[in-house]
CHARMM internal coordinates of N, CA and C (Angstrom, degrees):
IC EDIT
DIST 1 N 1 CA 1.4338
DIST 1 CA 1 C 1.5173
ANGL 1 N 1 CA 1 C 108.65
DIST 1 C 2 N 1.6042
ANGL 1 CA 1 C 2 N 114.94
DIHE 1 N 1 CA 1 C 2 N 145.13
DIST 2 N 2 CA 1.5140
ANGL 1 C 2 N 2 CA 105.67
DIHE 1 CA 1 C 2 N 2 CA -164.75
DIST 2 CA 2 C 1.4325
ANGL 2 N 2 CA 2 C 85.28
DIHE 1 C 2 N 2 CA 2 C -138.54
DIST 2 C 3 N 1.8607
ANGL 2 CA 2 C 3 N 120.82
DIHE 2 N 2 CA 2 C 3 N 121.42
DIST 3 N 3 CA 1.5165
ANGL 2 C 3 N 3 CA 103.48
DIHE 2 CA 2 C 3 N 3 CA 143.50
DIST 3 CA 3 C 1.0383
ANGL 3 N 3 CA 3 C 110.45
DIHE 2 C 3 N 3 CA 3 C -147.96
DIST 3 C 4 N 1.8259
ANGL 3 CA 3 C 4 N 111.18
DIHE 3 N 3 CA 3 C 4 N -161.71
DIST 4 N 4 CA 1.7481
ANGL 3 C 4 N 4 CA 109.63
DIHE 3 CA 3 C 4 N 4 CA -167.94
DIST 4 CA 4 C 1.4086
ANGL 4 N 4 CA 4 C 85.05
DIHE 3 C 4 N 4 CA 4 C -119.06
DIST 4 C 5 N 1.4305
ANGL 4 CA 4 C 5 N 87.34
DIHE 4 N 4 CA 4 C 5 N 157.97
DIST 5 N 5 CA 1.7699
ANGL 4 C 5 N 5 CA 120.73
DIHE 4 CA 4 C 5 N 5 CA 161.46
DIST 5 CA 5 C 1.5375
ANGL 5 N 5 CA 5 C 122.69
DIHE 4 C 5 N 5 CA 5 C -123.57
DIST 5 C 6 N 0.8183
ANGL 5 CA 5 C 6 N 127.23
DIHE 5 N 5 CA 5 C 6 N 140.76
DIST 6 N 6 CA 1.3668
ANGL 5 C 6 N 6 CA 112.20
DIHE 5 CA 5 C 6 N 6 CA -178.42
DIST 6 CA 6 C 2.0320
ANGL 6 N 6 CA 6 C 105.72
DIHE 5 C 6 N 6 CA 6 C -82.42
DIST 6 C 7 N 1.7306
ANGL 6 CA 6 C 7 N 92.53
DIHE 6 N 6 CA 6 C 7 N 150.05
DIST 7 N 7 CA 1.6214
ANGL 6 C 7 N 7 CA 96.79
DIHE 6 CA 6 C 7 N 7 CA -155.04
DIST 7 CA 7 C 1.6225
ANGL 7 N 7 CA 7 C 114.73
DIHE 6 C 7 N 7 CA 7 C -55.50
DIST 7 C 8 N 1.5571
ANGL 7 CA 7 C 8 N 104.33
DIHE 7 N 7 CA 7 C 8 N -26.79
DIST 8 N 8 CA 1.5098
ANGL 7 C 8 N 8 CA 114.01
DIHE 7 CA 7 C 8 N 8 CA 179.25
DIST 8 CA 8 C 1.3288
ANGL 8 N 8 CA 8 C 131.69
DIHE 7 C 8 N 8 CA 8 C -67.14
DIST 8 C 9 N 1.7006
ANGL 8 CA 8 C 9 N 105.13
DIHE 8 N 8 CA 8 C 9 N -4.74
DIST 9 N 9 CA 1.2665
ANGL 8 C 9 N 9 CA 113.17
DIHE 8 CA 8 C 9 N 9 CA -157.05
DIST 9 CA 9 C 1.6519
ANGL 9 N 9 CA 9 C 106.94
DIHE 8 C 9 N 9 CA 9 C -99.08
DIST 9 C 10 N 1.3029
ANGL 9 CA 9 C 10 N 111.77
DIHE 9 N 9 CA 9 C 10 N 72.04
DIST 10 N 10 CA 1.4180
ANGL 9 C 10 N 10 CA 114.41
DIHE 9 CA 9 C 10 N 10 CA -152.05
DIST 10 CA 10 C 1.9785
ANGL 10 N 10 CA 10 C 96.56
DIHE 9 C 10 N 10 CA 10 C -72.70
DIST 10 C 11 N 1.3913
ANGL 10 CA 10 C 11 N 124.28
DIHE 10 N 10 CA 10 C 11 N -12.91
DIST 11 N 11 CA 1.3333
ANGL 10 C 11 N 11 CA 107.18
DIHE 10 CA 10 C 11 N 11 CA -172.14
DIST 11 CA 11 C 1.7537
ANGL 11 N 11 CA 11 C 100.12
DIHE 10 C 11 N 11 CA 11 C -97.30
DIST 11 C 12 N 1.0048
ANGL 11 CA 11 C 12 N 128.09
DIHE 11 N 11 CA 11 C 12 N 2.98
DIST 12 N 12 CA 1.0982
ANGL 11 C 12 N 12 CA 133.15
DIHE 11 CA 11 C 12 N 12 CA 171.29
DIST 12 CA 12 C 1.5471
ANGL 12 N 12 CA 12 C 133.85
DIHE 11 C 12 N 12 CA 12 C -96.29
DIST 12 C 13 N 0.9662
ANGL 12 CA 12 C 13 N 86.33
DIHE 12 N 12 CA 12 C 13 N -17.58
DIST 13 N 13 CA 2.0604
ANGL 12 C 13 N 13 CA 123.14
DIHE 12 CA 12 C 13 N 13 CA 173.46
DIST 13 CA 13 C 1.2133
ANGL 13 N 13 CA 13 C 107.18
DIHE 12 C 13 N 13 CA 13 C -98.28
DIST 13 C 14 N 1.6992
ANGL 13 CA 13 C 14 N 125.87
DIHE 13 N 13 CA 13 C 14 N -6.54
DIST 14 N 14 CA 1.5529
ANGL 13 C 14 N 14 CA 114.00
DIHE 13 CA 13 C 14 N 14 CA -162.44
DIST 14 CA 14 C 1.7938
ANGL 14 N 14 CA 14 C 78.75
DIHE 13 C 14 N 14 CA 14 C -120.48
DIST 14 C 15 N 1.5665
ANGL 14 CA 14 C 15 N 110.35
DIHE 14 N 14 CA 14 C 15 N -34.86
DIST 15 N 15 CA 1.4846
ANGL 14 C 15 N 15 CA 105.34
DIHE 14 CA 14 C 15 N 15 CA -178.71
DIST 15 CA 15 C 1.9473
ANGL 15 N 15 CA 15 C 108.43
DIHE 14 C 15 N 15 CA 15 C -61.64
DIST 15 C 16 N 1.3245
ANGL 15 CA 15 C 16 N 120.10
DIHE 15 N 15 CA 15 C 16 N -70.64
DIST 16 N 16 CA 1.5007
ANGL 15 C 16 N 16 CA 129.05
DIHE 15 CA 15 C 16 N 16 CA 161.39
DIST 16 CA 16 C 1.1166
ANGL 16 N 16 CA 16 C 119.21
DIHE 15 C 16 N 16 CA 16 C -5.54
DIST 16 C 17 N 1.7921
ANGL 16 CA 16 C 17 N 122.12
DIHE 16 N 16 CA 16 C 17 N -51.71
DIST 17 N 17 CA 1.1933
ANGL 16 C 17 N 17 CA 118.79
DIHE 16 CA 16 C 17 N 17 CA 166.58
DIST 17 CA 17 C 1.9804
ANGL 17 N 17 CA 17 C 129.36
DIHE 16 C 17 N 17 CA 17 C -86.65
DIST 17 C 18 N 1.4787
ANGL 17 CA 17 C 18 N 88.40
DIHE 17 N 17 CA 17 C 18 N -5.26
DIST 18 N 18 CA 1.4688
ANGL 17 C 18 N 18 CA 86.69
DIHE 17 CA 17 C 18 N 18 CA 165.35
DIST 18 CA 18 C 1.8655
ANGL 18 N 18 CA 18 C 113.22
DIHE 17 C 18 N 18 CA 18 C -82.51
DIST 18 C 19 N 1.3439
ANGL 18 CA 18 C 19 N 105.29
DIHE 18 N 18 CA 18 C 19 N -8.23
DIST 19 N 19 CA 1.5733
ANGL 18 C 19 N 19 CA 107.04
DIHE 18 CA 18 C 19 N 19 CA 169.52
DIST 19 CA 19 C 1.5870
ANGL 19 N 19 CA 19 C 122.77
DIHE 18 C 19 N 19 CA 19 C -107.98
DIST 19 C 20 N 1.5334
ANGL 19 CA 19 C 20 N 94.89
DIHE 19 N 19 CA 19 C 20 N 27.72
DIST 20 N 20 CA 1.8361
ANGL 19 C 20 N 20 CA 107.81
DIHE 19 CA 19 C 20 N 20 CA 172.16
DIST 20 CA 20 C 1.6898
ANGL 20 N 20 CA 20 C 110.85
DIHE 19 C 20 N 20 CA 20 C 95.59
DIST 20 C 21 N 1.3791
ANGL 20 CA 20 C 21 N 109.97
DIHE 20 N 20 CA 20 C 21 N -16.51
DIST 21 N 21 CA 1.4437
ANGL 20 C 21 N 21 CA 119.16
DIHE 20 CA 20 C 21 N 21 CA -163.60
DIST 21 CA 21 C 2.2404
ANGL 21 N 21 CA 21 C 105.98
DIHE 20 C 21 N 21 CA 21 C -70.30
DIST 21 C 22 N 0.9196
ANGL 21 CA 21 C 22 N 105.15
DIHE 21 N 21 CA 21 C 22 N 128.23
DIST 22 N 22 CA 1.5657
ANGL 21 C 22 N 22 CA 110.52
DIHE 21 CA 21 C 22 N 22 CA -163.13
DIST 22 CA 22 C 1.9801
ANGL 22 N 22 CA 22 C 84.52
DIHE 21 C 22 N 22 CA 22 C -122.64
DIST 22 C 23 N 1.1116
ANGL 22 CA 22 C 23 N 93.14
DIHE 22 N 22 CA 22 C 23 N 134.81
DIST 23 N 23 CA 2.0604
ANGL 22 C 23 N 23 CA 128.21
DIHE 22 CA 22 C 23 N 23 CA 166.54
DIST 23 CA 23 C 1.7673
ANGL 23 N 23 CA 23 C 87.89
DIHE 22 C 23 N 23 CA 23 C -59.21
DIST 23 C 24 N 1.8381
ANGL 23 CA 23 C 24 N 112.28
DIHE 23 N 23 CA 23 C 24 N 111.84
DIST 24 N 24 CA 1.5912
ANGL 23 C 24 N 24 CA 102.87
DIHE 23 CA 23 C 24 N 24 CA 162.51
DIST 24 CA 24 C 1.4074
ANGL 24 N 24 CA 24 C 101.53
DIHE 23 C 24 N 24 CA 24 C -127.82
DIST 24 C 25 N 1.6961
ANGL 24 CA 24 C 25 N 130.09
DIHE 24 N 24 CA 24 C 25 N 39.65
DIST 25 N 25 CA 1.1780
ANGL 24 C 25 N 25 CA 125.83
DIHE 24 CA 24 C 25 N 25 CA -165.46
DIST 25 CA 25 C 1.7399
ANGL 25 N 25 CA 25 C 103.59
DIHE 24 C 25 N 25 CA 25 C 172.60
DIST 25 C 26 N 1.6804
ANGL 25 CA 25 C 26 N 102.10
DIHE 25 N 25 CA 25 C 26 N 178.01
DIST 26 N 26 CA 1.3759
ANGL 25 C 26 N 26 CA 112.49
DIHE 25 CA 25 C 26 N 26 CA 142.13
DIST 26 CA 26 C 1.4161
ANGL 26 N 26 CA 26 C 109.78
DIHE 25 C 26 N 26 CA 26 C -168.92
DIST 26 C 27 N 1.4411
ANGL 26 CA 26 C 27 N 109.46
DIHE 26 N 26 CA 26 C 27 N 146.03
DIST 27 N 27 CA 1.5519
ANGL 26 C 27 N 27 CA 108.48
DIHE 26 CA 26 C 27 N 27 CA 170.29
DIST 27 CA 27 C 1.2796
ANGL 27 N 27 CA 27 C 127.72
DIHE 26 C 27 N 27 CA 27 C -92.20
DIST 27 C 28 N 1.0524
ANGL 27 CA 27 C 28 N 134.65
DIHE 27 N 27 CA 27 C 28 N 103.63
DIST 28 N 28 CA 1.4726
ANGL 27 C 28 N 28 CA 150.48
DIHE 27 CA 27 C 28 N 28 CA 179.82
DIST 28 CA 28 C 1.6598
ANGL 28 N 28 CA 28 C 111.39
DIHE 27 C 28 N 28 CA 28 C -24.78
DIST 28 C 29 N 1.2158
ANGL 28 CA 28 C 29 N 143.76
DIHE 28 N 28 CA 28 C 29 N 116.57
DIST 29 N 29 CA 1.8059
ANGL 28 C 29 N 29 CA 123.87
DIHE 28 CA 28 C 29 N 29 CA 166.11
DIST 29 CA 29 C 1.6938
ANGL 29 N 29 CA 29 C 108.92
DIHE 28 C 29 N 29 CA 29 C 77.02
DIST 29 C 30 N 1.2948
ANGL 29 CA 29 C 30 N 109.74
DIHE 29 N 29 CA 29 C 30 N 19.06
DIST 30 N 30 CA 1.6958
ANGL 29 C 30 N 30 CA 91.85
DIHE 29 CA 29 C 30 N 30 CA -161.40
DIST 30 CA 30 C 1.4546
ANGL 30 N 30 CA 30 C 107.39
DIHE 29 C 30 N 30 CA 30 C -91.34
DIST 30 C 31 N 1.2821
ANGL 30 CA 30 C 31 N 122.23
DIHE 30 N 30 CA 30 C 31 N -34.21
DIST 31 N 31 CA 1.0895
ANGL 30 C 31 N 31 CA 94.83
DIHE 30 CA 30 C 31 N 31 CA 161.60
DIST 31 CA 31 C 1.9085
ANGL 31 N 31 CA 31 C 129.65
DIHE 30 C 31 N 31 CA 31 C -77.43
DIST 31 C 32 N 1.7894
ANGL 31 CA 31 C 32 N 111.57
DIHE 31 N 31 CA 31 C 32 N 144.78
DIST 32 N 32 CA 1.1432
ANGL 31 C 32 N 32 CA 98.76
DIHE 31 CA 31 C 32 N 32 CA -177.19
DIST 32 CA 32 C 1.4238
ANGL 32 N 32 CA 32 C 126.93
DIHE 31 C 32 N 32 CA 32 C -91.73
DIST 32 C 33 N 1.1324
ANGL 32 CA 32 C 33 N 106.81
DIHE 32 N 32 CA 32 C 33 N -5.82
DIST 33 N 33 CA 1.7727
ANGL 32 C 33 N 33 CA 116.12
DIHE 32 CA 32 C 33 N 33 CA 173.51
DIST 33 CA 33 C 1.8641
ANGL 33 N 33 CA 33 C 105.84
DIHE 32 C 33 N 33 CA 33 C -58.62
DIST 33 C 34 N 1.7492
ANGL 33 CA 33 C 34 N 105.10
DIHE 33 N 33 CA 33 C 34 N -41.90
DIST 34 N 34 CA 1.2144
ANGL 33 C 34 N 34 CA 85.40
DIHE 33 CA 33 C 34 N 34 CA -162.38
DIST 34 CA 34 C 1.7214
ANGL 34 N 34 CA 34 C 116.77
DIHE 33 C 34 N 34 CA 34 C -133.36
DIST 34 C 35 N 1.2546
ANGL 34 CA 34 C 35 N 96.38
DIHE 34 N 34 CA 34 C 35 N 4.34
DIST 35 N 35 CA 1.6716
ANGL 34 C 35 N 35 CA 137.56
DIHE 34 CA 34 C 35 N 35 CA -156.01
DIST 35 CA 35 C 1.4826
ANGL 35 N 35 CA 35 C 104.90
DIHE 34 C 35 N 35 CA 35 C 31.70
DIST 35 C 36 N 1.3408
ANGL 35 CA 35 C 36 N 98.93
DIHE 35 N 35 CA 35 C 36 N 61.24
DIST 36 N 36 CA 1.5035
ANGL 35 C 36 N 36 CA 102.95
DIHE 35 CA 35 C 36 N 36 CA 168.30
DIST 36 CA 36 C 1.3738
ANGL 36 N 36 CA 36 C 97.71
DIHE 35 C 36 N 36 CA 36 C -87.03
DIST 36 C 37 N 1.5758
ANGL 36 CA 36 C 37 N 119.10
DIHE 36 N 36 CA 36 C 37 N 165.82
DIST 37 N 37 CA 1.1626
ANGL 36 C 37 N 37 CA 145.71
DIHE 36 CA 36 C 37 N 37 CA -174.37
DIST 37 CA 37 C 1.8450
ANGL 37 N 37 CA 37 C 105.93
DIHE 36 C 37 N 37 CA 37 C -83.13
DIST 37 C 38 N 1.5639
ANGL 37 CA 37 C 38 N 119.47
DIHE 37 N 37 CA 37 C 38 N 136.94
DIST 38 N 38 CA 1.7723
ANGL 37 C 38 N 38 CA 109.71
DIHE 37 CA 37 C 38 N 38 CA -169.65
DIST 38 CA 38 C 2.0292
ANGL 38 N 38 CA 38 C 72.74
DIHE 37 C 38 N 38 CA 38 C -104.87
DIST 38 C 39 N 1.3831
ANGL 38 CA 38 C 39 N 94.37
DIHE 38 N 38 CA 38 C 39 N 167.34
DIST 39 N 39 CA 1.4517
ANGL 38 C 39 N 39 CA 112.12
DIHE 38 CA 38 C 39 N 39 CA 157.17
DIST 39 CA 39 C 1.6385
ANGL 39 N 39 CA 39 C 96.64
DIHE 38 C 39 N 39 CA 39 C -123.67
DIST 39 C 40 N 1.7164
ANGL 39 CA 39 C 40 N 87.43
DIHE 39 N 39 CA 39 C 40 N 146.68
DIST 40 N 40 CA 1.5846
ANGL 39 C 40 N 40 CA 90.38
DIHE 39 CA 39 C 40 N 40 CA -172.41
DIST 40 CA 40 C 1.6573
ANGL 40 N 40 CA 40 C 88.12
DIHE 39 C 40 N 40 CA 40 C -119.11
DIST 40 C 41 N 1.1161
ANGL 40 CA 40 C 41 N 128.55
DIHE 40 N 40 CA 40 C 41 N 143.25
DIST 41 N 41 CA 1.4900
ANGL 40 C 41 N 41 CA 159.57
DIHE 40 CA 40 C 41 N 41 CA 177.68
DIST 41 CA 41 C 1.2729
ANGL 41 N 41 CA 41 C 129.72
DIHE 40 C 41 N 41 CA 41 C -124.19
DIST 41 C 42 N 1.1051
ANGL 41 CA 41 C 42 N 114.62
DIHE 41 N 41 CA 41 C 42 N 123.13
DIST 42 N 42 CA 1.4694
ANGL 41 C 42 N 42 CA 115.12
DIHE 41 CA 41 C 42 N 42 CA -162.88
DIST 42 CA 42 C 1.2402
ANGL 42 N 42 CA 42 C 121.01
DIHE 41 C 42 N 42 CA 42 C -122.24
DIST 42 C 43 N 1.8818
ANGL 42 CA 42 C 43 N 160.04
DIHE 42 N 42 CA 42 C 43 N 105.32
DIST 43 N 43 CA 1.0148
ANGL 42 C 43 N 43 CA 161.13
DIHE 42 CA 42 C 43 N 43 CA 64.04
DIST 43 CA 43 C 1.8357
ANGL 43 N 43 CA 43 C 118.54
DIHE 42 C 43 N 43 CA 43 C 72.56
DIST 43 C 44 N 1.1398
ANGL 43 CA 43 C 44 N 124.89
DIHE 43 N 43 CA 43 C 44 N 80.76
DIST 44 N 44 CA 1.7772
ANGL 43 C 44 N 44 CA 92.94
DIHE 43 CA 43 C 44 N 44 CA 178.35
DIST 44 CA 44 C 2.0502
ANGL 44 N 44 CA 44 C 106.16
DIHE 43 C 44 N 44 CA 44 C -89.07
DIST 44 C 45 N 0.7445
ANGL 44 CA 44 C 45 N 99.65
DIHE 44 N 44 CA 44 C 45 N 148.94
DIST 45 N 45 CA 1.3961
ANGL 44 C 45 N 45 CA 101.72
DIHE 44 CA 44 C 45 N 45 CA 179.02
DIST 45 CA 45 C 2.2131
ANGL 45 N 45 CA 45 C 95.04
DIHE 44 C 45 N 45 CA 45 C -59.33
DIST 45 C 46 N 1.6947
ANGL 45 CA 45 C 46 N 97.31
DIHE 45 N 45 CA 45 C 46 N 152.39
DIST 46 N 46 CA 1.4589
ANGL 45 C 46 N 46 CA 87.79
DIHE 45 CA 45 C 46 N 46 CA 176.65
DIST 46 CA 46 C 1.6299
ANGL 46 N 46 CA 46 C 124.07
DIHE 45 C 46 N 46 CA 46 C 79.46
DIST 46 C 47 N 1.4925
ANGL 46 CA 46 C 47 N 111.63
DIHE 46 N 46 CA 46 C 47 N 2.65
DIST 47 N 47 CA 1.7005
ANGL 46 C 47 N 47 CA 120.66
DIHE 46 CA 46 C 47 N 47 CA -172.22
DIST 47 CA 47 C 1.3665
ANGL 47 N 47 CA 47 C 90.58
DIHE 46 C 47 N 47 CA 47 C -121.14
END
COOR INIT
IC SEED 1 N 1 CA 1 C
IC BUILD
């Protein structure tokens, strides 16, 4: 499973990894409201 968070969202990034989910990236500008930066996190099935 792969998704984004936006980078600021530190309680949501701290929850993600309490469900196995690990930071394997980031997208630069992605969001457009504020061009904050998303972190994308990724899931393997089986972890």
């Amino acid at each position: 499973m792969l998704l984004e968070v936006r980078e600021g969202n530190e309680g949501a990034r701290r929850l993600y990894r309490l469900y196995g989910f690990r930071e394997i990236g980031k997208r630069r500008g992605y969001y457009a409201d504020t061009g904050e930066d998303a972190i994308i996190m990724e899931r393997r099935s089986g972890e």
